[in-house]
Steps between C-alpha positions, in 0.01 A plus 500: 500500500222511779177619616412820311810519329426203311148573436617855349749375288368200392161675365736801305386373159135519573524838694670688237283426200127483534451529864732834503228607281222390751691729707489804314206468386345507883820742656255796496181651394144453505310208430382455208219297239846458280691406735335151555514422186909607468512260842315206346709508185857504673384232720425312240823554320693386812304189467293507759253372294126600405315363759725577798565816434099598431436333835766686659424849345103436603595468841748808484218689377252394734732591786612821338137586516440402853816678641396817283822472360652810254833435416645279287766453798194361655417265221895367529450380912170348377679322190793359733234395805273316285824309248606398826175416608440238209824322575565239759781525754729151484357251718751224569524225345340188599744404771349353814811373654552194329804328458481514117326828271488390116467794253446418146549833257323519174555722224573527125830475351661829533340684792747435702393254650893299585608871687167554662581129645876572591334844677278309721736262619713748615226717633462206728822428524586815661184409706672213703320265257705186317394449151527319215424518190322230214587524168188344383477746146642161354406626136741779453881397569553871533296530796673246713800645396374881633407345843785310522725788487256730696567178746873581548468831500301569808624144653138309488477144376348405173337182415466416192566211207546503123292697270230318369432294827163476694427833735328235768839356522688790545217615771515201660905496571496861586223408764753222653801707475320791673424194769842356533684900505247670755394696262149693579431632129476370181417706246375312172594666084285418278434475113340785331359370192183703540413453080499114614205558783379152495875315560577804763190444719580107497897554586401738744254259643716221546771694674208635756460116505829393594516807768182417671574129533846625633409758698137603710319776320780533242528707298455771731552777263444575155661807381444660111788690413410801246720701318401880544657631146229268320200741628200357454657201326561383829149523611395285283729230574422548835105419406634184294742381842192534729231323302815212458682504855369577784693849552542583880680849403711697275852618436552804324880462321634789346291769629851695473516501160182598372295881479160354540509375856088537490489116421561398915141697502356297212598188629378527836140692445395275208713181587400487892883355512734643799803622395711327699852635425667738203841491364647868538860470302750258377687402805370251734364710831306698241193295571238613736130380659256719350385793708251710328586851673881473427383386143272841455708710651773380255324613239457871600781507708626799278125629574339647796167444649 
């Protein structure tokens, strides 16, 4: 899939539940003092959250006002201006033409975190970029394992050693193989013990370690993946990642497979993280950088206005 197509089809869960309803609800009529209320309470259900979606609805208001708007068709092109206008395009990723880019992922244990990985190498991949990927999740056999056969599948290289060995280690040979095969990528798995904060900030630490002393500036990136069907479970393991690792930007996995799409909103307005990239599907391409019209209009696109 591509462009709009994948955009439309990737966001099918979300538009057809509570956001369908946000559509009704505003296809036609006058505006109402009810009809705020209705708004605020779907919003919240789609798990946009509290506080983003009273800042949001303020300023739809306010602008409703201004324009002397009357129709609730009205209040729907205010809604999707101002969701887009509290999300951030993609910026690129840290990338000044060096000869080396390390990106280290972080996540917990199920988010997705091994796919999201596999997604971006290939992203890049298709990009003209040569990548490799670091094992460095030495905890769970399971995860080496997952990249390792993510590895053969899209034909990147994996580096990694037993389970149970040191993460520096593993970041350390991945930066020399990178090195030896030309390779202009290297992006980093990590563990995802988030119960275990204290032992996670110091593994994490010591790979940043190893990568700076490696590589200038490195790591260049430090990407939280999220997974969407957790609501606002996964805001608040995004809070606990950012007061731990320095977070540089988000991924939003499985935004496919979940009806309350609303998070992306959550995470960006009370996070102040970019999202830098979403997974749209199962296969491989269905991975796109974040683009906050395409994500909108997604979820109205059965909607006009």
């Amino acid at each position: 899939m591509a462009g709009e197509t994948l955009w439309t089809q990737g966001l099918a869960k979300t538009r057809q539940s509570i956001f369908a309803r946000v559509g009704a609800l505003l296809r036609g009529g006058d505006i109402t003092a009810d009809l705020w209320e209705e708004l605020e309470a779907l919003l919240i259900q789609a798990d946009v959250g509290l506080p983003a979606t009273s800042d949001i609805l303020a300023r739809v208001q306010a602008q409703a006002r201004a324009q002397g708007a009357r129709t609730r068709q009205d209040v729907l092109r205010l809604l999707k201006a101002e969701m887009a206008r509290c999300l951030v395009p993609a910026t690129p990723l840290n990338d000044d033409g060096r000869l080396l880019t390390v990106i280290l992922i972080v996540g917990v244990n199920g988010s997705g975190k091994t796919t999201s990985i596999a997604k971006l190498g290939r992203y890049y991949q298709l990009r003209g970029r040569k990548v490799i990927l670091a094992a460095a999740d030495t905890f769970r056999a399971a995860a080496i394992d997952q990249l390792k056969i993510w590895g053969q599948r899209l034909g990147v290289e994996v580096i990694a050693q037993q389970p149970g060995s040191d993460p520096g280690a593993v970041v350390f040979d991945a930066i020399q193989a990178c090195r030896s095969r030309g390779a202009d990528m290297l992006i980093v798995d990590t563990a995802g013990r988030l119960h275990t904060k204290h032992n996670l900030m110091d593994e994490l630490r010591k790979i940043r370690g190893v990568a700076a002393k490696q590589v200038h500036q490195a790591p260049h990136e430090t990407l939280l993946v999220l997974d969407a069907t957790t609501g606002q479970n996964a805001l608040a393991q995004a809070r606990h990642f950012k007061e731990a690792v320095d977070v540089t930007g988000v991924i939003v996995a499985k935004l496919d497979g979940t009806a309350k799409g609303g998070v992306v909103l959550s995470i960006a307005t009370e996070l102040g993280l970019p999202v830098r990239f979403v997974g749209l599907g199962e296969k491989p391409d269905d991975f796109a950088t974040f683009d906050p019209e395409r994500f909108v209009n997604g979820l109205f696109a059965d909607t006009a206005g």
